[in-house]
BALOBA-1460 file (C-alpha; in Angstrom, 3 decimals):
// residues 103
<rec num="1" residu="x" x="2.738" y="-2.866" z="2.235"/>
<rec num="2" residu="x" x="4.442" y="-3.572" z="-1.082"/>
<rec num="3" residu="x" x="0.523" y="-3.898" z="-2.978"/>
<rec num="4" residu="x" x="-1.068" y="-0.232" z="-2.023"/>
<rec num="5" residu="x" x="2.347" y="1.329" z="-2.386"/>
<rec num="6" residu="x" x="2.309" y="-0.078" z="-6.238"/>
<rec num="7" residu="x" x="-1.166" y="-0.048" z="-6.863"/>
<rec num="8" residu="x" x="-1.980" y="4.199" z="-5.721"/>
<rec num="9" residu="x" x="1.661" y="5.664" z="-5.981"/>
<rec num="10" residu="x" x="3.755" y="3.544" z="-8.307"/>
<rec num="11" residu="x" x="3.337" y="5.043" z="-12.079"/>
<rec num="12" residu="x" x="3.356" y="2.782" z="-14.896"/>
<rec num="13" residu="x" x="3.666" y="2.434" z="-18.487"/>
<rec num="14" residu="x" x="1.155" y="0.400" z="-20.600"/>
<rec num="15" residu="x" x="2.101" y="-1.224" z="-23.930"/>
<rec num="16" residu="x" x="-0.811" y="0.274" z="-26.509"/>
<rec num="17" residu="x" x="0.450" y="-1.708" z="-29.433"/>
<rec num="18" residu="x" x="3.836" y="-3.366" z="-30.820"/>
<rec num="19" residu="x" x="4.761" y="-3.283" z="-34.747"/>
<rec num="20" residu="x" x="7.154" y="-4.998" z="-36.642"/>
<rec num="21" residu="x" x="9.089" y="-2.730" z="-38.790"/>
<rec num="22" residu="x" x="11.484" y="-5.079" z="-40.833"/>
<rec num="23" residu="x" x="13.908" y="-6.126" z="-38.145"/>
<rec num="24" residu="x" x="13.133" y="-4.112" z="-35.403"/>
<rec num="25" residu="x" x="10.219" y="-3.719" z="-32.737"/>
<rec num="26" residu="x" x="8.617" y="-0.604" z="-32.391"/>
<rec num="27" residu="x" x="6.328" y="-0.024" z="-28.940"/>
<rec num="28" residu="x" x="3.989" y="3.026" z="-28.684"/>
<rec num="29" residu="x" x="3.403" y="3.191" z="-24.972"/>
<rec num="30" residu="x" x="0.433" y="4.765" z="-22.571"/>
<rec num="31" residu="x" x="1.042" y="7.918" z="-20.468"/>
<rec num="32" residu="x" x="2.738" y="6.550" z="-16.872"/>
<rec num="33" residu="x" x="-0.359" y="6.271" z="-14.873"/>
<rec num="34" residu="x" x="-1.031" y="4.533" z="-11.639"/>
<rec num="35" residu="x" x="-3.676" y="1.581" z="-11.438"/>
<rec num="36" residu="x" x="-5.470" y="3.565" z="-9.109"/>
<rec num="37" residu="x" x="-5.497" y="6.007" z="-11.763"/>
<rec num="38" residu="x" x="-6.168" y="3.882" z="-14.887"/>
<rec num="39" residu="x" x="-9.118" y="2.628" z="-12.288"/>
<rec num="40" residu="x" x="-10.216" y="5.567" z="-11.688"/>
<rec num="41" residu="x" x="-10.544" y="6.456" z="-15.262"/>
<rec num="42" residu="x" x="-12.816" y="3.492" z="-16.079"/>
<rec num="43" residu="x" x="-16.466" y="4.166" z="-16.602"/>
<rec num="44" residu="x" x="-17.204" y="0.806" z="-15.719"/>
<rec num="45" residu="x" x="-16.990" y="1.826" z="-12.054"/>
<rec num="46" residu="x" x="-20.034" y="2.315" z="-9.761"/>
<rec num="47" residu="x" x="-20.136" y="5.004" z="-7.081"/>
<rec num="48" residu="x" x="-19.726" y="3.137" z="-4.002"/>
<rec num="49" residu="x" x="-16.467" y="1.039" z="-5.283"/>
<rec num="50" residu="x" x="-15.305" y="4.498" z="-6.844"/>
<rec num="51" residu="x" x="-15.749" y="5.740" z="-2.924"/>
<rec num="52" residu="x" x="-14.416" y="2.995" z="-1.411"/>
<rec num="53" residu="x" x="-11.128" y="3.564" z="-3.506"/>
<rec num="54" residu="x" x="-11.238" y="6.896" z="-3.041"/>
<rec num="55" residu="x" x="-11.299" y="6.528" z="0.887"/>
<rec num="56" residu="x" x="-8.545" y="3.829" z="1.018"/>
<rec num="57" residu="x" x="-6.325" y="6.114" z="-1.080"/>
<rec num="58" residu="x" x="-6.852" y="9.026" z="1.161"/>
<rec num="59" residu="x" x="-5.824" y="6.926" z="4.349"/>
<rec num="60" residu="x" x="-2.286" y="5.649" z="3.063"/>
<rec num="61" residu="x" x="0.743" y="7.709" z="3.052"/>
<rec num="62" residu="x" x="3.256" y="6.908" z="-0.006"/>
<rec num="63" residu="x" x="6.404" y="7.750" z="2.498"/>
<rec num="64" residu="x" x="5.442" y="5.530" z="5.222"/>
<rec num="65" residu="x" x="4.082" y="2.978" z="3.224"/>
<rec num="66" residu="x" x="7.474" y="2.800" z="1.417"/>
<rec num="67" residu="x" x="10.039" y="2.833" z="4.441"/>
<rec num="68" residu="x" x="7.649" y="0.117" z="5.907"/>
<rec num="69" residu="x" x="8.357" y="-2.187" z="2.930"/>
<rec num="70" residu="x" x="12.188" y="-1.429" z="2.768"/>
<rec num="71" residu="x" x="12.544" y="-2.789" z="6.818"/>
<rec num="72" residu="x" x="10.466" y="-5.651" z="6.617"/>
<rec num="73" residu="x" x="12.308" y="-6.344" z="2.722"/>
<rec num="74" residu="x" x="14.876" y="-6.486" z="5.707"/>
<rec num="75" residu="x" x="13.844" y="-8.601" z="8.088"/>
<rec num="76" residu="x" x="12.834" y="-10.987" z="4.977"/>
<rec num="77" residu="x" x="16.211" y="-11.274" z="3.725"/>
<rec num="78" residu="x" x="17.919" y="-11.810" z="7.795"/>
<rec num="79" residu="x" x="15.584" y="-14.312" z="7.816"/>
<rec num="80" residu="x" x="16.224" y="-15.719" z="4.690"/>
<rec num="81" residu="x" x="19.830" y="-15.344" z="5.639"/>
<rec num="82" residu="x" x="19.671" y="-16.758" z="8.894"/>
<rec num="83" residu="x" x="20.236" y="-14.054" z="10.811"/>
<rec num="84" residu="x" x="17.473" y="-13.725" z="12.069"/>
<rec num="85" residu="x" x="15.044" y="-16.302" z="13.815"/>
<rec num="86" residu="x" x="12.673" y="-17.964" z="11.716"/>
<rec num="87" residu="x" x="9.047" y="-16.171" z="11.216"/>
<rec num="88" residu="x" x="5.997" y="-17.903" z="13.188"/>
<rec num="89" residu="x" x="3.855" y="-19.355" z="10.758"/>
<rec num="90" residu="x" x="-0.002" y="-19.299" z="11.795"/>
<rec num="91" residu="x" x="-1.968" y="-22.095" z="12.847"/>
<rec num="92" residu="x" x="-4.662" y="-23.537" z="10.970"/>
<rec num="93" residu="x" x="-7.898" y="-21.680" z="10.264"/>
<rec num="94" residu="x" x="-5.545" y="-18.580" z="11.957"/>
<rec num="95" residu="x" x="-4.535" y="-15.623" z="9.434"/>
<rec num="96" residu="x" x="-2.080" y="-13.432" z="10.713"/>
<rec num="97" residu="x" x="-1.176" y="-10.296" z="9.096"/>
<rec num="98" residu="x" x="2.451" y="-10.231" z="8.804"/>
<rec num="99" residu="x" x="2.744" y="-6.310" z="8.943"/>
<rec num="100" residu="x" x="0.565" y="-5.915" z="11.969"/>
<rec num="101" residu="x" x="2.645" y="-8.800" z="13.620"/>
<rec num="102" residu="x" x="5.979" y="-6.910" z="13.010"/>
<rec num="103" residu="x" x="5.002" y="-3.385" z="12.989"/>
């Protein structure tokens, strides 16, 4: 949940360059921009992963994907806390995704 909410919605500012004026750092930064967005941006990109991205950003909404992270940031620290019963673990060779197990 945490990952697509950072990666499409989650603006961030990119260090450009750093100089040393006498005793004091100066940092020129980047426009906030998304990785999606930086991503985007990149020529490097072909078509079909530029589609594929574009389709996987259209599906996610930034509200739910948020709230959904808060409650199982939740459950994580009950757990932790002991409140809460521990969280199965899957068996080997078994994946389980841990928000369609709780959602």
């Amino acid at each position: 949940m945490l990952r697509p909410y950072t990666n499409y919605f989650q603006p961030m500012f990119k260090l450009l360059e750093m100089t040393r004026v006498v005793s004091s750092i100066r940092k020129r930064y980047d426009q906030a921009k998304t990785p999606y967005q930086r991503l985007c941006a990149w020529d490097g990109w072909t078509e079909e992963a530029r589609a594929r991205a574009s389709a996987s950003y259209e599906q996610f909404n930034p509200a739910a994907l948020r709230w959904q992270s808060i409650r199982l940031e939740g459950q994580l620290l009950k757990a932790v806390e002991g409140e809460a019963a521990p969280l199965p673990r899957p068996g080997a060779g078994q994946t389980v995704s841990f928000v369609q197990k709780y959602i």
